[in-house]
N, C-alpha and C positions, 0 to 999 in steps of 0.2 A: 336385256329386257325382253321379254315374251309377254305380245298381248293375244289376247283370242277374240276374233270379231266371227260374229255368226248368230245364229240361235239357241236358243236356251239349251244345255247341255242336256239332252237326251239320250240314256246308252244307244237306243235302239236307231235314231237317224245317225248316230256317228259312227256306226259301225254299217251304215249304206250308205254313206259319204263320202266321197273322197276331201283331202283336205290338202292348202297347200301351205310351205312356207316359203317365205318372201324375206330375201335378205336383203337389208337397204344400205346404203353408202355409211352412212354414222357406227356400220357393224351392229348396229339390232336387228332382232330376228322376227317378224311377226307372223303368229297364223294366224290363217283366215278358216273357218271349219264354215260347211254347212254350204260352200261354192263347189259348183265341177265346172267352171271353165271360165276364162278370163278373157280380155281383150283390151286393146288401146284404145282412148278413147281421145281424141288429141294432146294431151300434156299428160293425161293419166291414164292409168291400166285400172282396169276396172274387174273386179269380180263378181258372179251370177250365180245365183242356183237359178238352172231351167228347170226344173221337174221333170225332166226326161225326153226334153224335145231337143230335137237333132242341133240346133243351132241357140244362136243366142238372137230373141227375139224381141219384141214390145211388151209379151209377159214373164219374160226374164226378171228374176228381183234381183239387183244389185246390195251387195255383201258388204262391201271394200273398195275404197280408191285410195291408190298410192300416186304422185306423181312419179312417173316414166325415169325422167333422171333420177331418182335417188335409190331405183333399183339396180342392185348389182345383179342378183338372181332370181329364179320363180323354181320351186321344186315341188311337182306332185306328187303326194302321198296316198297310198290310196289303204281304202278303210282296212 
């Protein structure tokens, strides 16, 4: 199963994007397009597009939550 969470397919943000895939314990695969950086957020990991600021901030918009356990992996792609 492959889902795509992010924003509206755009050639031109997907190809300055990086994107990741998340592979979860059930063995499906999900990307997340339209994030460049993730973090945990107590039980879940969470995904952000900053727009280009150094860190993940207050206006960071979140993409994607997985919970924490049922990720096996996180692999970045980049555009």
């Amino acid at each position: 199963m492959l889902i795509t969470c992010g924003p509206p397919d755009t050639p031109q943000y997907q190809l300055s994007t990086p994107s990741f895939e998340v592979r979860l314990r059930d063995r499906s695969v999900e990307m997340v397009t339209g994030a460049d950086a993730y973090q945990q957020e107590q039980s879940m990991t969470t995904f952000f597009r900053t727009s280009g600021q150094r860190g993940i901030d207050c206006w960071a918009t979140r993409i994607a939550s997985f919970r924490t356990e049922e990720i096996l992996a996180v692999r970045r792609l980049e555009p």
